[in-house]
N, C-alpha and C positions, 0 to 999 in steps of 0.2 A: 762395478764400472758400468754406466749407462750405455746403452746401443741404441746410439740417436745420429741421423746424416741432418745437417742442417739444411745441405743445399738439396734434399730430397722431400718434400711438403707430405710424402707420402708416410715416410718413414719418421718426422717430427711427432715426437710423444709417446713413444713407444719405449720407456724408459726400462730398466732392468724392473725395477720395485714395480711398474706396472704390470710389465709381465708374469713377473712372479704371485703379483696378487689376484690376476684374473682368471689363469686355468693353467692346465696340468702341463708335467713335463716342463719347466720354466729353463733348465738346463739346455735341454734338446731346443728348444723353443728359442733361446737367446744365439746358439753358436748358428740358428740357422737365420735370423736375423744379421748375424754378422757376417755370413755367404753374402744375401741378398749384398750389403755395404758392399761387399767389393766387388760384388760383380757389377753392381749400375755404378760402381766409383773408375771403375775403367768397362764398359763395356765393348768396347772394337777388338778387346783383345780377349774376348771369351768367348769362343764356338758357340753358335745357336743353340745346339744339340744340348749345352748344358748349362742355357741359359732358360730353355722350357722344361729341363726337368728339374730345376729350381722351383721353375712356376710351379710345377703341379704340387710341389711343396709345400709352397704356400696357397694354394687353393684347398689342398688338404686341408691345413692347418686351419682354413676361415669355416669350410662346412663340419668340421666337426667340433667348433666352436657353437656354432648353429645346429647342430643338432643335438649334443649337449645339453643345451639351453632353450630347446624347443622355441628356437625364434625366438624367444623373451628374453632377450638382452638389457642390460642395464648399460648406464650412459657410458662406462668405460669399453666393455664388451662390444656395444657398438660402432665406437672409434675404433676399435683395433680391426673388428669383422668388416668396416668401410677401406680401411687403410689396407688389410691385407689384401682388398679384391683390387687395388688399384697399382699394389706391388706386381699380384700375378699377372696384369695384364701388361704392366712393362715389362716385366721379365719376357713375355710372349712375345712383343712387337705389336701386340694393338695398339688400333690407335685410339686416342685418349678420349676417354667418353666421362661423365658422371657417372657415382658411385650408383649402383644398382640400389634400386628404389622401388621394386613391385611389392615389396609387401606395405611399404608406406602406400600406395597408390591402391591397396588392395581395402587398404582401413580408412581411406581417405574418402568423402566425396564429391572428390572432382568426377566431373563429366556423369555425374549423378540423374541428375534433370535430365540430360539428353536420353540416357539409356532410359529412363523411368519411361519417355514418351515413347520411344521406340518401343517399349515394352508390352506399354497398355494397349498400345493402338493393335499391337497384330495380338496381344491377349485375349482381346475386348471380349466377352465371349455376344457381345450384343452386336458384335460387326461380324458380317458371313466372311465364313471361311474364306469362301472362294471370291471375298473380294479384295482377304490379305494376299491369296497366293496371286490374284491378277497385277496386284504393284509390285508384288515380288519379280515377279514374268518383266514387267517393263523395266525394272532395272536391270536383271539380268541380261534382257535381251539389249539394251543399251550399253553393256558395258563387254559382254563376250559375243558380239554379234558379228559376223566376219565382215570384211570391207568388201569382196567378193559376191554377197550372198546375202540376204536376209536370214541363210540359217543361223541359227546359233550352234556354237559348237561344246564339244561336251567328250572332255578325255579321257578315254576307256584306260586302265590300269589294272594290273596283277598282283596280290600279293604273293612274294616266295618264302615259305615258312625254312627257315635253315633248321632249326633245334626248338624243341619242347622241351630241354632239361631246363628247371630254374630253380632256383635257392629261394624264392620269396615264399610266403606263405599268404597271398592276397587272396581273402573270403572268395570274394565272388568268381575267379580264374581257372578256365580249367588247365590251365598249367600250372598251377602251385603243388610247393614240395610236397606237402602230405597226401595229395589226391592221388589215390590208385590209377597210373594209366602206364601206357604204352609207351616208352620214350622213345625217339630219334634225334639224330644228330646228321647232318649232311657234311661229305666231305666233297672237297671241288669237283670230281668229277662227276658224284650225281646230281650237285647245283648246276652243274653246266646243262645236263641232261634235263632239265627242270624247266632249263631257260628256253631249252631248243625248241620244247611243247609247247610254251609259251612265243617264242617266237613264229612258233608255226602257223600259232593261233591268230599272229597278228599284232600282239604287245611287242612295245618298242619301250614302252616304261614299266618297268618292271620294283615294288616295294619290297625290299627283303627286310623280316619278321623275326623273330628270335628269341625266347624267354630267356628271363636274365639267368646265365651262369659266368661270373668270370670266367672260369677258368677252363670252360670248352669254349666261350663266346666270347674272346679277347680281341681287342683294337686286331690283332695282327691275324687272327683270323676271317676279319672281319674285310680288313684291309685284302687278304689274297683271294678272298668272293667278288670284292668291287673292282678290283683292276682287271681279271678277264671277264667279265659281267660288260661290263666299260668298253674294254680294247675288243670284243663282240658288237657293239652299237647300239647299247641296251644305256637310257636312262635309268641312275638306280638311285632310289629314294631309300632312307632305313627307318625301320621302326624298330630300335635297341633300347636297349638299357641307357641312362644318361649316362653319357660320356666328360670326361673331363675338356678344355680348350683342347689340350695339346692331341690327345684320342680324337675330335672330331675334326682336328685338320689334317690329322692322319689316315682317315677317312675319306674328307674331301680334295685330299691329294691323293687318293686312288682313283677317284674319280665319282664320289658319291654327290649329288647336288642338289637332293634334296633333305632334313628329317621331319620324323611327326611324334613329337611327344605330348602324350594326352597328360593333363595332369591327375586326370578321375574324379577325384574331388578336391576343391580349393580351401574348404575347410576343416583346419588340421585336425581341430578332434575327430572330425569322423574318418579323416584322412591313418590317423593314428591307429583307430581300430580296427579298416580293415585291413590295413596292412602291418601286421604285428609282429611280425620280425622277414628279418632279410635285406636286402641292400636298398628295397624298393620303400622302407620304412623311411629314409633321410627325405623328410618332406622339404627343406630346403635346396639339396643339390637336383631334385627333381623339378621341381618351379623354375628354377633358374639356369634348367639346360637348353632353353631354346636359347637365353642370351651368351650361353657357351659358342652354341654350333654356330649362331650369326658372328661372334666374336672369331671366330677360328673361319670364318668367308664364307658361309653357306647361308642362302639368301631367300631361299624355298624353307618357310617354318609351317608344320603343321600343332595345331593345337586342337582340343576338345576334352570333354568332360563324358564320361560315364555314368547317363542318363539312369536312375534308380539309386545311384548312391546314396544322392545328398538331396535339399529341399531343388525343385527343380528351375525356379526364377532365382534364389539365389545363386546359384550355379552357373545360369546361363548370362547373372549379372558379372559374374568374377571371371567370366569365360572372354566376354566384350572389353572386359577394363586391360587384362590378359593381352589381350590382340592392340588396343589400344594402346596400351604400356611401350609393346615392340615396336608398333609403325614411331610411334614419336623417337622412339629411343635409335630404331634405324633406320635412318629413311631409305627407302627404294627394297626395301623388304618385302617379300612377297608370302602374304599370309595365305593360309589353308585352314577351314575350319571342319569340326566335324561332332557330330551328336549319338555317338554310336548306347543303344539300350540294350540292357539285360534284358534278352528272353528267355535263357537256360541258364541256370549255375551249377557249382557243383552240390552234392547233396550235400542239405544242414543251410543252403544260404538261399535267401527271400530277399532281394530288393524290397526296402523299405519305402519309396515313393516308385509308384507303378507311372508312368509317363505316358496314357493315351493318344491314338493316331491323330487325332486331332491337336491334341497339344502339341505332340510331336514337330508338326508340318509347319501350325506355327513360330515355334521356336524355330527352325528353320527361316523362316519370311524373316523373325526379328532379326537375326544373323545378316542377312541380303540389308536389311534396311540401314544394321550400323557399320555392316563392310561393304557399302557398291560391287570394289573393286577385289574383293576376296575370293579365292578359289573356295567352293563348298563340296564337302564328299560326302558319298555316300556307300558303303560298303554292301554286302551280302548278306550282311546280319536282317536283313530289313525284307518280304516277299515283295515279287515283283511288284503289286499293280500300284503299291506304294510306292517303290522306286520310280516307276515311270510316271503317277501325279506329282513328285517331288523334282523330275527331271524337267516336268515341265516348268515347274514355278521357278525354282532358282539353283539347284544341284548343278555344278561344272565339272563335275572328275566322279567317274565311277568305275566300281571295282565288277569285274564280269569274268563269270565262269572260274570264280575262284576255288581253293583248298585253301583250308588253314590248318594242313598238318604237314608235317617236316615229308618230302615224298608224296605228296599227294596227287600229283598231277599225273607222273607214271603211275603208281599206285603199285601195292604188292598182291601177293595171292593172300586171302583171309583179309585183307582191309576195311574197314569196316569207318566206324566213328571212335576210335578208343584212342586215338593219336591226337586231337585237335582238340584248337583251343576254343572255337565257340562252332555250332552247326551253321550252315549256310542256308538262308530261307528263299535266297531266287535261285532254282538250280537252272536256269536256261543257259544254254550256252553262250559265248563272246557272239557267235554271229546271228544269235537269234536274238539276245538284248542290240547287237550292234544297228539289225532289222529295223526291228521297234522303235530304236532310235530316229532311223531317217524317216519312216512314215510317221512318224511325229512331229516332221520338218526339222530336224536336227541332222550338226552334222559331225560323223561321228571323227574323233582326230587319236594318234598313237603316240605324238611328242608333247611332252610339256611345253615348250617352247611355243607350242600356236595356243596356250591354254592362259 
């Protein structure tokens, strides 16, 4: 017997014979298909609560058709992986958007020309540097320049590392499973204690960190970090694992409001080999978790690529189309970009493309040229005096006085480097970068909110 809703455009063609001939499980596949029926055939009379764990059912159901399939779907597999993303998001209550389209947008070129100019121009290598970061500077200072002030302002932020356990095995990471280290796991009262250091320090936005493990690092753990993080006065942005819709507005109902998921590289084969097994291998549900977290109400997306992976204009082409992709897809989104490079890994792995300071800075200007209006970061991974010629041209959100290992901030007796995920190369502290800031004519700020 067919499982077709007429009056549902979403669910039209999804016939039993089809399903059965596209992928596995067609039994389980079919009676979950016939949920879906009846719950959008009376929906007022079915609890929310199990009306999104339906969704996640079928979100399930479409990324591991996509991963499967390594993206290469054929014209039925498509139909169905378009149909199921438009099922889960009624089943969610979003509201109704076009079917997700960045990989079309990623092999397409539109907005081609644009980026190509924007590219050459801050590439040139025959135009001086410092007359790409002087236009950088004027846009920047045009677009985050207080009404108050001629300074510009420029928002200092914390990473808080929760857990180094992770299940991935990604090359270049010094949290992946097989590398020798130290592990930690934070339970609430030493994240509370973590915050307080930080608070004292003067962060009012605080990024909590986390290698991927399910099963220490779950929504609900996640969830009881951000509501007293929150109900404390701490803006909390996450840098997790990709979350499903329903995980990220369970999140952003504890009061998370911001995420940053980098994608590292945009091109899967090389995406495939460094990440070769683990949860972090699903190259599709990981591209496509910023339009989760915006779908599930969070409006703060960060994005960026892992400078050394991949060719480095390619990258920072698919990083632009990326940013592009979301602002059209949701307007009043508010992007964050970022360019973080390998300088250490762990032993056995060498970035294949080395990305010079000079390249570097520019690939920043290019950034400022095709987002104005973009928050751009910059972390610790980077020494200072580069941070500060980078603050000046277009950098708006920087990371100071950080750790990136789970405890780092109190610190234990024997602590060393054997916990963290990458070294930090500006060690000055929040009030000596904050210093440097204002005699820069900068002004420094602790909420997202004036950023």
């Amino acid at each position: 017997m067919a499982t077709r809703v007429d009056g549902d455009p979403a669910l039209n063609g999804p016939t039993e014979e089809w399903i059965r001939r596209i992928g596995d499980h067609p039994e389980m596949r079919l009676r979950l298909l016939a949920e879906v029926t009846r719950v959008l055939g009376d929906a007022s009379a079915v609890a929310a609560g199990e009306r999104r764990t339906l969704a996640g059912k079928v979100e399930r159901w479409r990324y591991q058709l996509l991963n499967h399939n390594a993206g290469h779907l054929d014209e039925h597999q498509a139909e169905l992986a378009g149909r199921l993303d438009l099922l889960a998001r009624e089943l969610e209550g979003v509201a109704p958007r076009p079917r997700r389209s960045f990989r079309q947008r990623l092999a397409s070129t539109r907005d081609r020309d644009r980026e190509e100019r924007d590219l050459e121009s801050c590439l040139d290598a025959a135009r001086p540097i410092e007359d790409v970061e002087r236009q950088a500077a004027r846009a920047t200072d045009l677009n985050f320049g207080s009404r108050a002030s001629v300074a510009r302002r420029i928002l200092l932020y914390a990473p808080l590392y929760l857990s180094n356990h992770c299940i991935n095995h990604c090359l270049y990471c010094g949290f992946r499973y097989s590398n020798p280290m130290e592990r930690d796991h934070l339970d609430l009262p030493r994240a509370l204690a973590e915050s307080e250091i930080l608070g004292r320090r003067g962060f009012r936005h605080i990024l909590l960190v986390a290698g991927e493990h399910p099963g220490m690092v779950s929504v609900d753990y996640l969830a009881g970090m951000i509501a007293p993080l929150a109900g404390r006065g701490f803006r909390i942005g996450i840098e997790i694992a990709p979350q499903s819709t329903s995980g990220y507005r369970r999140l952003a109902e504890a009061g998370a409001t911001s995420v940053t998921l980098y994608q590292e590289t945009y091109d899967r084969a090389r995406y495939a080999a460094y990440h070769p097994k683990g949860t972090k291998a699903w190259y599709d549900w990981r591209v496509e978790g910023p339009e989760r977290a915006a779908d599930a109400g969070l409006r703060r997306i960060g994005l960026g690529i892992l400078l050394g992976l991949g060719g480095p204009v390619e990258e920072l082409h698919a990083l632009i189309a990326h940013g592009r992709y979301l602002l059209d897809r949701y307007p009043g989104l508010r992007l964050s970009l970022s360019l973080p490079r390998i300088h250490e890994a762990p032993q056995g792995f060498r970035p294949p493309h080395v990305v010079d300071n000079d390249t570097f800075i520019r690939f920043y200007c290019a950034l400022r040229a095709a987002f104005p209006t973009a928050n751009l970061v910059l972390s610790t991974r980077e020494p200072a005096p580069l941070r500060d010629r980078l603050a000046r041209a277009c950098i708006t959100q920087l990371s100071a006085g950080s750790s990136t290992s789970p405890g780092g901030y109190r610190g234990r007796a024997g602590d060393g480097t054997s916990r963290q995920q990458f070294p930090v190369f500006d060690p000055r502290t929040v009030d000596e970068v904050a210093s440097h800031l204002e005699s820069d004519g900068f002004r420094p700020i602790w909420e997202p909110d004036e950023a």
